[in-house]
gemmi code that builds the backbone of each chain (N, CA, C; Angstrom):
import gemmi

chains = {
    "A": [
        ("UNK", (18.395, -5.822, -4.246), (17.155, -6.045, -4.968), (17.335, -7.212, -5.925)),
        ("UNK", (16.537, -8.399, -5.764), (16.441, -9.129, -6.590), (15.298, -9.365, -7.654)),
        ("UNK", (16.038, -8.976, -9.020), (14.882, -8.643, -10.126), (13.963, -9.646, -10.405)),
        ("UNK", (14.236, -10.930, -10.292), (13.149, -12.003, -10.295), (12.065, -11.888, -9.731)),
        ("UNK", (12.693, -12.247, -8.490), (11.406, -12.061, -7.070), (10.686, -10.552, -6.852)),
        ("UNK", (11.378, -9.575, -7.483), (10.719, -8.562, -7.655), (9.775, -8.425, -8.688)),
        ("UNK", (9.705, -9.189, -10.213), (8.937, -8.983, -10.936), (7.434, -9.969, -10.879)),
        ("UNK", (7.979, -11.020, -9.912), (7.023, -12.187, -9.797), (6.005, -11.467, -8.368)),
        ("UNK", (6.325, -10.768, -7.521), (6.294, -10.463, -6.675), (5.371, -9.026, -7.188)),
        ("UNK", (5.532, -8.115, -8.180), (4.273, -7.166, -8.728), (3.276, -8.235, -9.892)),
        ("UNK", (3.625, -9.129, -10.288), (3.046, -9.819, -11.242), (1.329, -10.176, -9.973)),
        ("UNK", (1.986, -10.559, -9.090), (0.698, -11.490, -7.782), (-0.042, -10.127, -7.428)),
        ("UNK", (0.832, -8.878, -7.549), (-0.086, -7.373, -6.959), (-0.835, -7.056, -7.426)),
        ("UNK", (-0.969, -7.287, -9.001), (-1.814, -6.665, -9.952), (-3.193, -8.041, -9.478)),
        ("UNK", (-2.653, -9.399, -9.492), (-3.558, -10.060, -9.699), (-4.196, -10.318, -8.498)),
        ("UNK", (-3.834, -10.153, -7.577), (-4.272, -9.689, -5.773), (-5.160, -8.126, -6.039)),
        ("UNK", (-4.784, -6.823, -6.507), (-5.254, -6.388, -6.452), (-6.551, -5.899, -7.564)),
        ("UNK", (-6.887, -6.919, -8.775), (-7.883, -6.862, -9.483), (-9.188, -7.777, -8.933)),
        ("UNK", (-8.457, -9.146, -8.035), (-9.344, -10.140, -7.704), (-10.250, -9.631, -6.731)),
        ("UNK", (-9.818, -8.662, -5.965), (-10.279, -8.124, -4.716), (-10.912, -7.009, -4.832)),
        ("UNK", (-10.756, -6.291, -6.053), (-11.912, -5.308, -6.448), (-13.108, -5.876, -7.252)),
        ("UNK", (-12.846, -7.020, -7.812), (-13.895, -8.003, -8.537), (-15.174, -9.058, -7.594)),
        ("UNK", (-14.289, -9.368, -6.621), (-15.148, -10.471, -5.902), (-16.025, -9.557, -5.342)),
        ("UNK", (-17.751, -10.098, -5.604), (-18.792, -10.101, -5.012), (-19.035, -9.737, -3.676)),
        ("UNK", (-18.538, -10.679, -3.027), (-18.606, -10.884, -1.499), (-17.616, -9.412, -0.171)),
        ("UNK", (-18.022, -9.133, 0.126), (-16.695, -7.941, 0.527), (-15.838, -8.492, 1.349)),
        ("UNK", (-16.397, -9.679, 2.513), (-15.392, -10.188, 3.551), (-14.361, -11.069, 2.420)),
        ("UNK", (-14.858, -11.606, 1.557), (-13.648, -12.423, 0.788), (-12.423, -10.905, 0.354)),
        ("UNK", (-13.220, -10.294, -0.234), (-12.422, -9.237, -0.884), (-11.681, -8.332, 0.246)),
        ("UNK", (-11.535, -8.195, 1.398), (-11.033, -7.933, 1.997), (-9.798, -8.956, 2.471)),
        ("UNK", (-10.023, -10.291, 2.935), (-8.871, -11.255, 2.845), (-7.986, -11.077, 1.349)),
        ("UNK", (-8.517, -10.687, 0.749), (-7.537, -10.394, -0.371), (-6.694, -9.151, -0.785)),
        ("UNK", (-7.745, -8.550, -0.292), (-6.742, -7.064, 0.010), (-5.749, -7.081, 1.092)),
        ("UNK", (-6.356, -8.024, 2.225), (-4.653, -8.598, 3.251), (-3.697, -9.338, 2.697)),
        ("UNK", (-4.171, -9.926, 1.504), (-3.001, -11.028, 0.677), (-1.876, -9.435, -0.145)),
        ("UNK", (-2.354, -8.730, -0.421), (-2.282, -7.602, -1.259), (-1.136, -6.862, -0.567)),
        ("UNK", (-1.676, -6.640, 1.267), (-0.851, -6.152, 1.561), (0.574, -6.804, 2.349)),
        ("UNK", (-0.320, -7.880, 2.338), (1.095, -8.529, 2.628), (2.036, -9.181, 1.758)),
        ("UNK", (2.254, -9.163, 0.412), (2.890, -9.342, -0.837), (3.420, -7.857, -0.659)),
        ("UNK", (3.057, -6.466, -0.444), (3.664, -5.196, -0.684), (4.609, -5.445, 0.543)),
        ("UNK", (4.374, -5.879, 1.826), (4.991, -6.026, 2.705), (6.475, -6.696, 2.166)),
        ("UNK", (6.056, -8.044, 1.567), (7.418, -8.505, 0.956), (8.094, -7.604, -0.011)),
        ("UNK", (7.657, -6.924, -0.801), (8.311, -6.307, -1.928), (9.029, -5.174, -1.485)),
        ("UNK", (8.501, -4.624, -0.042), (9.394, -3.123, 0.581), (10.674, -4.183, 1.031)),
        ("UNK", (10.321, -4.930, 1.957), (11.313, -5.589, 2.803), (12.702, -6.643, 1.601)),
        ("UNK", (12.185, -6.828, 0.673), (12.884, -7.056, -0.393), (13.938, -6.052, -1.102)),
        ("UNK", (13.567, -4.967, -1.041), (13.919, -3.542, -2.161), (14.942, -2.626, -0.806)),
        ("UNK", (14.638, -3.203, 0.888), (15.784, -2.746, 1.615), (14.524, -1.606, 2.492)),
        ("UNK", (13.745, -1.641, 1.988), (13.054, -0.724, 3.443), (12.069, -1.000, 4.292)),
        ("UNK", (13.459, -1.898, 5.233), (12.606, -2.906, 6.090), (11.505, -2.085, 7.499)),
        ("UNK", (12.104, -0.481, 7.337), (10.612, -0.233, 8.481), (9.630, -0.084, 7.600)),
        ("UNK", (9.668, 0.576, 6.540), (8.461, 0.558, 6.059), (7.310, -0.952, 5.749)),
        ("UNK", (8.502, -1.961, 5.299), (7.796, -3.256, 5.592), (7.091, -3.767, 6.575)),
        ("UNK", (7.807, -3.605, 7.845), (7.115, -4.123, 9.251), (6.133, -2.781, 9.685)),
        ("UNK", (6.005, -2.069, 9.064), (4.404, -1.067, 9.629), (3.665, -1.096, 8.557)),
        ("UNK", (3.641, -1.678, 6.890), (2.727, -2.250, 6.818), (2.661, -3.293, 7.003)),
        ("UNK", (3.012, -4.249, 7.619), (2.613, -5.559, 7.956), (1.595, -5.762, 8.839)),
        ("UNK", (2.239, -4.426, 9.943), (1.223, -4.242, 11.129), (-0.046, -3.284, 11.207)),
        ("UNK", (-0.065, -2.401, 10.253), (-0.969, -1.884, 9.969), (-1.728, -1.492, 8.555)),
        ("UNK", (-1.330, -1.981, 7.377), (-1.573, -2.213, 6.499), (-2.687, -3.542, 6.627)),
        ("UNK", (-1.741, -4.572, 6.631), (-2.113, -6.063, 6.717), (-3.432, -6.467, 7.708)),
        ("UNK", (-2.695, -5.858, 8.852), (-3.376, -6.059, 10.167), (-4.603, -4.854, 10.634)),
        ("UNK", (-4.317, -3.812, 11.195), (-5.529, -3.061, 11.754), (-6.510, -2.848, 10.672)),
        ("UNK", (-6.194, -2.076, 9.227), (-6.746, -1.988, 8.464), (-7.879, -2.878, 8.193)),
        ("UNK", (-7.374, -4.582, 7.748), (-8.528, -5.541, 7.914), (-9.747, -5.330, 8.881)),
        ("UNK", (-8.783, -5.179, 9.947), (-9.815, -5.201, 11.481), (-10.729, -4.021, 10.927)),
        ("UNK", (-10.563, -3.361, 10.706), (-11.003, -2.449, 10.500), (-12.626, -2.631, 9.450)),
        ("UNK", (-11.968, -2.988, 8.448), (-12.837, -3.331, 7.317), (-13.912, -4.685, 7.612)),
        ("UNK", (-13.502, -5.546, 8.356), (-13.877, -6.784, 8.692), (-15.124, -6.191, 10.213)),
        ("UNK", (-14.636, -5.023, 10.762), (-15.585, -4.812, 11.819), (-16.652, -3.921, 10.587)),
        ("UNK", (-16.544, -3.111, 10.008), (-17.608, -2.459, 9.097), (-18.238, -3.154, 8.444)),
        ("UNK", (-17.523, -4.031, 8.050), (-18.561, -5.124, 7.396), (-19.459, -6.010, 8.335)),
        ("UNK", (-19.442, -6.300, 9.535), (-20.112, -7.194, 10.431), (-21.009, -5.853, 11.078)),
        ("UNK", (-21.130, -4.790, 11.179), (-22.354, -3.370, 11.770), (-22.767, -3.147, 10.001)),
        ("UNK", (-22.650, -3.616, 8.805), (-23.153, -3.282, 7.715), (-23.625, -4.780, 6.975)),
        ("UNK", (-23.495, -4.678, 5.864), (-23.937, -6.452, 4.991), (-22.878, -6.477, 4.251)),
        ("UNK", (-22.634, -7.585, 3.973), (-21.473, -8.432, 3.053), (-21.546, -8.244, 1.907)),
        ("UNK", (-22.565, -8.149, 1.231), (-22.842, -8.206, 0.000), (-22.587, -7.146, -1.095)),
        ("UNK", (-21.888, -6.734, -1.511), (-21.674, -6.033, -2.860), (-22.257, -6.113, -4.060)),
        ("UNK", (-22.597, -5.151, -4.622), (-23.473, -5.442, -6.291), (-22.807, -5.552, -7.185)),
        ("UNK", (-21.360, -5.091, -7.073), (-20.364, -4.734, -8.478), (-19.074, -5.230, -7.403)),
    ],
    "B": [
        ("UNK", (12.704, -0.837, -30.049), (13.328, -1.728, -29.158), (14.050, -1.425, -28.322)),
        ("UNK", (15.067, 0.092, -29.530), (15.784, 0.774, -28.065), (15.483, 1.450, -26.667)),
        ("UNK", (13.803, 1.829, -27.308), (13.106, 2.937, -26.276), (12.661, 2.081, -24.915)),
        ("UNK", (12.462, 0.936, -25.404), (11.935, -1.083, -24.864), (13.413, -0.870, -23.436)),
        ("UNK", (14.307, -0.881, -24.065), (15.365, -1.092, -23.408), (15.888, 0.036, -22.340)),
        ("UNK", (15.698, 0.913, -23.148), (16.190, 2.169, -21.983), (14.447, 2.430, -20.999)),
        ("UNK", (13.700, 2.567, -21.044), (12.959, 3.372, -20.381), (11.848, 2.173, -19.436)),
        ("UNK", (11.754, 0.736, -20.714), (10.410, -0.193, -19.860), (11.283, -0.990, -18.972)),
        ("UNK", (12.552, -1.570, -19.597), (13.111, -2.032, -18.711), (13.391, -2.401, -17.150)),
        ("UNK", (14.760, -1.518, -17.655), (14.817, -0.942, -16.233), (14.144, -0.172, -14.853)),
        ("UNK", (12.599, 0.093, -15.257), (11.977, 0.831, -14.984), (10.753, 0.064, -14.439)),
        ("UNK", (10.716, -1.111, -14.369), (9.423, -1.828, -14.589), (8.267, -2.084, -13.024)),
        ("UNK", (9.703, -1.385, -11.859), (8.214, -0.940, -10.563), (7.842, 0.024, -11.051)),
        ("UNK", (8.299, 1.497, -11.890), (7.312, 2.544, -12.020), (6.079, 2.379, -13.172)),
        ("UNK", (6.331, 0.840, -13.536), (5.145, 0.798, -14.649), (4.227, -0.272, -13.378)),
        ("UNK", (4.959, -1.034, -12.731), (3.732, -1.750, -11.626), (2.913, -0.940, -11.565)),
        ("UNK", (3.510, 0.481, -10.483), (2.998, 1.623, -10.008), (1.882, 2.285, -10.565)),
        ("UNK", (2.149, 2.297, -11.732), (1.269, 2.942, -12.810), (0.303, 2.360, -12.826)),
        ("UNK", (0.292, 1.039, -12.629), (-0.583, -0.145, -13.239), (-1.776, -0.060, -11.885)),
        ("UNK", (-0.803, -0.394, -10.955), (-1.711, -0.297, -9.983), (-2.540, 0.696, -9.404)),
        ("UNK", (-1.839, 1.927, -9.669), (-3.116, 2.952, -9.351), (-4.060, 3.311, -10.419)),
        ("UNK", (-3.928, 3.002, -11.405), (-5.171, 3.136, -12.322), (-6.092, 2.314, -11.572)),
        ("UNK", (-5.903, 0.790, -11.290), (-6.894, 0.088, -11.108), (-7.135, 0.475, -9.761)),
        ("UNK", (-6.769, 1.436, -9.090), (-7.349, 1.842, -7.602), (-8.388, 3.443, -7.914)),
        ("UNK", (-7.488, 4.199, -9.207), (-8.552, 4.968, -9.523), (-9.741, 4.944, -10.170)),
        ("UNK", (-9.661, 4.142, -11.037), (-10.909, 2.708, -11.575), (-12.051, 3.184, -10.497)),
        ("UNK", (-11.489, 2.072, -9.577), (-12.570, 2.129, -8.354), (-12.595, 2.742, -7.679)),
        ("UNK", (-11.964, 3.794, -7.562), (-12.446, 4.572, -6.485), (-13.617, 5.677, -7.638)),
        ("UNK", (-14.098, 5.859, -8.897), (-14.630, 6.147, -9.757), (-15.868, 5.411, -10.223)),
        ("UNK", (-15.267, 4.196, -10.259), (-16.410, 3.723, -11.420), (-17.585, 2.387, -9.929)),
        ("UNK", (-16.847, 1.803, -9.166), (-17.693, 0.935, -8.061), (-18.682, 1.807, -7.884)),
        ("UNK", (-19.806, 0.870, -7.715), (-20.849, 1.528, -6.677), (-21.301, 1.419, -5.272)),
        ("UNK", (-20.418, 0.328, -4.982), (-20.226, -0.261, -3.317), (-19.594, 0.703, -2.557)),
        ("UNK", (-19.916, 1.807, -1.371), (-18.877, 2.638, -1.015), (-17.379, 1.566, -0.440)),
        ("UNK", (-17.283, 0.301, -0.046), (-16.506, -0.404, 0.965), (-15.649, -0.962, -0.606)),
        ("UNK", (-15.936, -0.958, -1.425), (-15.422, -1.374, -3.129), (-14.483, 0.150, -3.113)),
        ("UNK", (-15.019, 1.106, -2.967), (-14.493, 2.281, -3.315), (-13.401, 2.728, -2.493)),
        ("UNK", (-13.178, 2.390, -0.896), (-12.296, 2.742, 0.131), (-11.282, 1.729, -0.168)),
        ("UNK", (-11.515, 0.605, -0.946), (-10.304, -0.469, -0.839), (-9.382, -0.433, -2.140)),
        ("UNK", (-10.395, 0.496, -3.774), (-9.459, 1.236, -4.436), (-8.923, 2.309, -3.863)),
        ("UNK", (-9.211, 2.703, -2.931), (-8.367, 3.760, -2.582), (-7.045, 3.500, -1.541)),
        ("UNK", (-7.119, 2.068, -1.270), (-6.021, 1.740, -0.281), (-5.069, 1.497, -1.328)),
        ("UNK", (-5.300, 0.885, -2.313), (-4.809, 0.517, -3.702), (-4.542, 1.568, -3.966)),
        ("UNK", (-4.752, 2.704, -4.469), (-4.209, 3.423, -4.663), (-2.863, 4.370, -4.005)),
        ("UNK", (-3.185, 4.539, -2.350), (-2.250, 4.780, -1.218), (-0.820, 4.153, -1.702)),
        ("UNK", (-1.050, 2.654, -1.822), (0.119, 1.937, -1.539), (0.530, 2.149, -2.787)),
        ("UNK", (0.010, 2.320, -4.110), (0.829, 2.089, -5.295), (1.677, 3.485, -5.111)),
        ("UNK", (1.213, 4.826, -4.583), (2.480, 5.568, -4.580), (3.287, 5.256, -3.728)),
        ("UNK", (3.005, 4.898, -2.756), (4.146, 4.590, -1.982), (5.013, 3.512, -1.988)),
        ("UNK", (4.705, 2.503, -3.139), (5.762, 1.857, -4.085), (6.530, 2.490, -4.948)),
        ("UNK", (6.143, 3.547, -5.402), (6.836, 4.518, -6.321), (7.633, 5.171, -5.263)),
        ("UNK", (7.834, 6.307, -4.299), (8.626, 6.540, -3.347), (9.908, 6.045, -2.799)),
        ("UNK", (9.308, 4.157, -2.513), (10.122, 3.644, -1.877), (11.294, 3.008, -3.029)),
        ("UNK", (10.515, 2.796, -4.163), (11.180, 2.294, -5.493), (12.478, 3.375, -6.011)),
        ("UNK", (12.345, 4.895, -5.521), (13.019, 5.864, -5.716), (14.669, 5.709, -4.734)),
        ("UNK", (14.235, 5.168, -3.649), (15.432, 4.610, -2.822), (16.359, 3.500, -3.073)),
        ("UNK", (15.641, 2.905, -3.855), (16.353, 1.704, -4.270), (17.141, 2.026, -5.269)),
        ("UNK", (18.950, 1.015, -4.692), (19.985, 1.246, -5.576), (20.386, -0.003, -5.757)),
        ("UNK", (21.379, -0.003, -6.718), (21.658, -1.516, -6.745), (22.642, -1.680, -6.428)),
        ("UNK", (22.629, -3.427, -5.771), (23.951, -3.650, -4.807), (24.062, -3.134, -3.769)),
        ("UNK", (22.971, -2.439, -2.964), (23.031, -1.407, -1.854), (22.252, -2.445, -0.810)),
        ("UNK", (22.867, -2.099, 0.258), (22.223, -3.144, 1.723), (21.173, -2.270, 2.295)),
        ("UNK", (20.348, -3.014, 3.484), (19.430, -2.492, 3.832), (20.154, -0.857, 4.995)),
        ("UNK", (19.108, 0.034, 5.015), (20.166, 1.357, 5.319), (20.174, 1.116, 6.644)),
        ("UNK", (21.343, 0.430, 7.625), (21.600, -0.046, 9.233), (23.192, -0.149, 8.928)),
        ("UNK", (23.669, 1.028, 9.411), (25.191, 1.017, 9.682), (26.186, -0.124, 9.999)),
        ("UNK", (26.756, -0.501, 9.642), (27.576, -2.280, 10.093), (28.819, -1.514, 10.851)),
        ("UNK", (28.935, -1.753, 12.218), (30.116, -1.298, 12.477), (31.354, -2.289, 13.254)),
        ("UNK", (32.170, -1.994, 12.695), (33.452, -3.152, 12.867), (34.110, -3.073, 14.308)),
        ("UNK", (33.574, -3.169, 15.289), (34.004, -2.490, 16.725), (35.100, -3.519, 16.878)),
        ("UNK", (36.149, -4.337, 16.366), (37.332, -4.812, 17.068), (37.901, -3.562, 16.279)),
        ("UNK", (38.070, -3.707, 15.046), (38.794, -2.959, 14.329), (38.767, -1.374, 14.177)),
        ("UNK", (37.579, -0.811, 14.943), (37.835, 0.652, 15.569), (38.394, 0.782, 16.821)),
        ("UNK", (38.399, 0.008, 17.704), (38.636, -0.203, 19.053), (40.470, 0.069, 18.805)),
        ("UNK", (40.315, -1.023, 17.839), (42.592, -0.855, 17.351), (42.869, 0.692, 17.501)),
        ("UNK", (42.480, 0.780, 15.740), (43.140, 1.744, 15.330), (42.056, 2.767, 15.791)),
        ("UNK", (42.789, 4.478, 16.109), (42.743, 5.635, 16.760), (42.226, 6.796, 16.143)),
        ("UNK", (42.123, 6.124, 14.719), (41.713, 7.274, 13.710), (41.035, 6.417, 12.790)),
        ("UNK", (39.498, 6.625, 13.799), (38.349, 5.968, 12.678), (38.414, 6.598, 11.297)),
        ("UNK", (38.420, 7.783, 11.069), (38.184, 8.735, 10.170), (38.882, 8.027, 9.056)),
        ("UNK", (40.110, 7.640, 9.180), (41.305, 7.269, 8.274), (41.611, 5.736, 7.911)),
        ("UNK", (40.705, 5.159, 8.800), (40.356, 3.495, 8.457), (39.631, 3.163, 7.613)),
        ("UNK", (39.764, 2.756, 6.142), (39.253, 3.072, 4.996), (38.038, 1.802, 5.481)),
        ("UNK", (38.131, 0.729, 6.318), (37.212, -0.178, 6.856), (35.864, 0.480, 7.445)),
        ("UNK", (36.623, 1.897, 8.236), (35.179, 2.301, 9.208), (34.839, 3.432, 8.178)),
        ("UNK", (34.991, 3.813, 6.891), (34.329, 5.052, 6.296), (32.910, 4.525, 5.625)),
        ("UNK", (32.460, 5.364, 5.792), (30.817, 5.024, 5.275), (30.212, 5.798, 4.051)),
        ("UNK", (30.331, 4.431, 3.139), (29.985, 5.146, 1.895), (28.305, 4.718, 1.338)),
        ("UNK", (28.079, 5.838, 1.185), (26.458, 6.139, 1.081), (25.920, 5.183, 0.100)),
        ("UNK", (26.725, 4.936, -0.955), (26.250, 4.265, -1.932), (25.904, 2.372, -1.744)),
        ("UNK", (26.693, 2.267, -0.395), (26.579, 0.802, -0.073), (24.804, 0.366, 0.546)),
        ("UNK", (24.224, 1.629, 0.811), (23.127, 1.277, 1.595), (21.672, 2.387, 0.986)),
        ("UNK", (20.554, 1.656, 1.017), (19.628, 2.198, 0.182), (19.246, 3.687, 0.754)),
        ("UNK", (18.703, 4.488, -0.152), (18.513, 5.736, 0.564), (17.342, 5.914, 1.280)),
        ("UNK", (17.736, 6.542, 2.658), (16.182, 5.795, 3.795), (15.431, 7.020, 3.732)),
        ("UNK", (15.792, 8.423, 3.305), (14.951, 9.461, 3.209), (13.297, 9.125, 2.831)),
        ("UNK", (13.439, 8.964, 1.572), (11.295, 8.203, 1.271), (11.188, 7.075, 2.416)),
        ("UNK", (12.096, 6.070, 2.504), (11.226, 5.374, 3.687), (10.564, 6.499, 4.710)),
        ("UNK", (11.105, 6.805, 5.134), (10.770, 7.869, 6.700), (9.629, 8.344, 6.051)),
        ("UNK", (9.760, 8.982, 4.726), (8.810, 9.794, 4.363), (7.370, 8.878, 4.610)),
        ("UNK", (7.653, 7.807, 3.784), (6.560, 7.225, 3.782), (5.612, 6.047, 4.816)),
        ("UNK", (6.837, 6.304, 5.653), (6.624, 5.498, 6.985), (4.948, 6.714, 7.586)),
        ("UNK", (4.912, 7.916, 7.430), (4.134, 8.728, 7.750), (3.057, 8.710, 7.034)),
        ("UNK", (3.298, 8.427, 5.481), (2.041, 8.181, 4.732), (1.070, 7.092, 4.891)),
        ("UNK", (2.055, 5.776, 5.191), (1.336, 4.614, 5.755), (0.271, 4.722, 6.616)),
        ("UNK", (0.667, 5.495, 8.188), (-0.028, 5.696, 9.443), (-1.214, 7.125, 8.878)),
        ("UNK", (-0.881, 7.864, 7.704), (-1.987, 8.389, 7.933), (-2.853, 8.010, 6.901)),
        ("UNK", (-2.875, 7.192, 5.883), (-3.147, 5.941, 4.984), (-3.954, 5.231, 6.172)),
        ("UNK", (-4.092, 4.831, 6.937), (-4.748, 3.559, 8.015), (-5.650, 4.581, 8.704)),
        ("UNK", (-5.601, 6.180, 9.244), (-6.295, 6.451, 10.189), (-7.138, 7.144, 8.883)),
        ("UNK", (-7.244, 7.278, 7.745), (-7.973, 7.830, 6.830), (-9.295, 6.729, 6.311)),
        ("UNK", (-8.659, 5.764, 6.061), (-9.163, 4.435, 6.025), (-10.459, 3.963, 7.025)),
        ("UNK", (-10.061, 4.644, 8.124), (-10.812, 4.221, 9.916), (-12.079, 5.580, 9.707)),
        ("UNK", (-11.460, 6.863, 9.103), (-12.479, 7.932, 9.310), (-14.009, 7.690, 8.032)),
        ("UNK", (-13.059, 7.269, 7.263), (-13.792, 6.494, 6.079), (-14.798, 5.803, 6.149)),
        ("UNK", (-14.398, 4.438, 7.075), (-14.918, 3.487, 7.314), (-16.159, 3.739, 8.507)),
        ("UNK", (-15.901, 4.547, 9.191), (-17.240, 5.128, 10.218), (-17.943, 5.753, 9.783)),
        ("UNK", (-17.381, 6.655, 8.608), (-18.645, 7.716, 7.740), (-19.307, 6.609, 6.867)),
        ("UNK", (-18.926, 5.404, 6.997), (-19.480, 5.063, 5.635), (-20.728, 4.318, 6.557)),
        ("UNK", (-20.109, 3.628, 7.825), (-21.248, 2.906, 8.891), (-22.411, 3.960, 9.457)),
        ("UNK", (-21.869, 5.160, 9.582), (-23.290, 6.404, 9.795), (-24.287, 6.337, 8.345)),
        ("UNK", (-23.459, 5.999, 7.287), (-24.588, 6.604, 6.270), (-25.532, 5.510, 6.182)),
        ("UNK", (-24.792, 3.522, 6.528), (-25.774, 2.846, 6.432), (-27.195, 3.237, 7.526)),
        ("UNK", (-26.072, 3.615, 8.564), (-27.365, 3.837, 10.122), (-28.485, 4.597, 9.172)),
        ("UNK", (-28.439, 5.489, 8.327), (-29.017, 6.392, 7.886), (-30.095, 5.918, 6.498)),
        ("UNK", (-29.342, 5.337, 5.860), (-29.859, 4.908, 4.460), (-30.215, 3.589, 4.528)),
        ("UNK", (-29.549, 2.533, 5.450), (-29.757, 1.330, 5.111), (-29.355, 0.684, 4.145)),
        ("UNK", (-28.266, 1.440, 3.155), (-27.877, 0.786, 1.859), (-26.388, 1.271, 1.986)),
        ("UNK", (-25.176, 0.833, 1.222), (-23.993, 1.136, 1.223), (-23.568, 1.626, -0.463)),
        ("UNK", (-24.685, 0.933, -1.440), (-24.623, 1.185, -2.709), (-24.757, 2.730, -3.137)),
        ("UNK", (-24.348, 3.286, -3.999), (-24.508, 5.235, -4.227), (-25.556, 4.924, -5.075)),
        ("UNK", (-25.783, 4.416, -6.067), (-27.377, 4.993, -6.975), (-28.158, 4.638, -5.937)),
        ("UNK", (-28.519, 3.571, -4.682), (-29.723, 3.585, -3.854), (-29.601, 5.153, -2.779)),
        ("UNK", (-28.425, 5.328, -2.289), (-28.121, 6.739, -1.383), (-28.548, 7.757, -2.553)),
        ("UNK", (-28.292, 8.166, -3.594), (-28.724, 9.496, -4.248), (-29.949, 9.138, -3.972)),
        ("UNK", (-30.311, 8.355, -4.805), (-32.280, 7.931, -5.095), (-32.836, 8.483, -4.114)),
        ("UNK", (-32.321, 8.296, -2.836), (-32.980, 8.192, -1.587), (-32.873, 9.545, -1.366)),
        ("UNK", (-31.640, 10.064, -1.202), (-31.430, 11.751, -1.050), (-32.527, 12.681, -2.322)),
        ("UNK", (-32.622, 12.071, -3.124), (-33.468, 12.843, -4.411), (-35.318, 12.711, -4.107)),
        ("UNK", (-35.545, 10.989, -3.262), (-36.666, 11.623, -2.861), (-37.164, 12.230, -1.690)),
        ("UNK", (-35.828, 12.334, -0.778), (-35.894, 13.529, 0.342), (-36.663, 12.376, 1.692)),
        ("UNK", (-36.571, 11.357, 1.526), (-36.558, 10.111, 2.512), (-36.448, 10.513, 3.548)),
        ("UNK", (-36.774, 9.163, 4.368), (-36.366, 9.558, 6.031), (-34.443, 9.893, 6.573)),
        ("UNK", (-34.350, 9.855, 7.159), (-32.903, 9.957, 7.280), (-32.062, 11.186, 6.877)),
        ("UNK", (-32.773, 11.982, 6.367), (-32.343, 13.522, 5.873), (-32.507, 14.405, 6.719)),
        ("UNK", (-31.840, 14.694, 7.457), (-31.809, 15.827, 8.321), (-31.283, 17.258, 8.563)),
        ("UNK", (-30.932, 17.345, 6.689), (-30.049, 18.572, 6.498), (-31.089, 19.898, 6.539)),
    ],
}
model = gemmi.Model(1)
for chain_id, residues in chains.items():
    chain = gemmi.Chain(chain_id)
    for i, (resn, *xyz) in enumerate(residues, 1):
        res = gemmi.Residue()
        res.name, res.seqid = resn, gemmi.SeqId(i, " ")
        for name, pos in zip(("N", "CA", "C"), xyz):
            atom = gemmi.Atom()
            atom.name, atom.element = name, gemmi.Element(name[0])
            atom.pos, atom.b_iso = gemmi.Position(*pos), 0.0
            res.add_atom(atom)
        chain.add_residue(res)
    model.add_chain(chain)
structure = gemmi.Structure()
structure.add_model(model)
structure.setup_entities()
């Protein structure tokens, strides 16, 4: 574990994960919740628990979006808060 | 300063942790967007399971994948007694919470998916994704009520 890259590395989580509950728009805020999870991705695979890293990479990062990105295209983009 | 030293310190993913699920319980509370509210709650998922995985972590410890010295077991006849091939626990992180949470992840994503379809029936239904327009609507007993 390296304490640097580990503290710089929750420093971007907090600010990944406030930007993305803030932004307006939901498809933006969803690319940011993939930035989110793929920074947690680095921080497991950093700290030594590299499966847990590579399944969220792949499903954290990845289906999840799909996921959110297809609900949002059968719903509207737009958020009030 | 001392309390600074012993407890924030060293300690400072279980204050991430902290940090971050407030702001996932935040929203999963206070948003009025239901798709605002499922993504504090992914936020929230993952901040324990930074805490978990943060519990495995030792220091100076390699990732937990056995290194094995196959010239030098192949020699000598008594792995057991080859202070090279003994395996000491402390060299490698403890993988127990991974596993654990390798399970929380996958059911973290299919919770997310059941979520995300209840939330696309209620637009089919309401036409809105916001909760004060869904109560309003449930309170004046609207179309789309079929209870």
């Amino acid at each position: 574990m390296i304490v640097a890259f580990d503290i710089i590395i929750l420093i971007f989580l907090v600010i990944t994960a406030v930007i993305s509950l803030r932004v307006r728009d939901l498809l933006g805020a969803t690319m940011v919740l993939s930035i989110y999870s793929f920074l947690m991705c680095l921080l497991w695979a950093e700290m030594g628990a590299v499966d847990v890293a590579f399944t969220e990479a792949a499903v954290g990062a990845g289906v999840s979006t799909v996921f959110l990105i297809a609900t949002i295209y059968h719903t509207r983009r737009h958020s009030s808060d | 300063m001392d309390l600074l030293n012993q407890y924030l310190i060293p300690h400072f993913n279980y204050w991430a942790y902290v940090i971050l699920m407030m702001i996932g319980m935040h929203a999963m509370i206070v948003k009025n967007n239901l798709i605002k509210k499922l993504i504090g709650m992914s936020i929230f998922q993952t901040a324990i399971i930074l805490f978990y995985v943060s519990i495995g972590v030792k220091e100076g410890a390699d990732i937990p994948v056995l290194h094995h010295h196959a010239p030098e077991v192949a020699e000598s006849h008594t792995p057991a007694a080859d202070p090279h091939h003994a395996v000491d626990p402390d060299h490698y992180a403890n993988p127990l919470p991974h596993v654990l949470m390798l399970t929380a992840i996958v059911v973290g994503v299919s919770t997310l998916g059941m979520a995300l379809a209840i939330s696309q029936s209620i637009y089919k239904d309401f036409d809105t994704l916001e909760e004060n327009e869904i109560l309003a609507k449930i309170k004046q007993g609207g179309p789309g009520i079929d209870v």
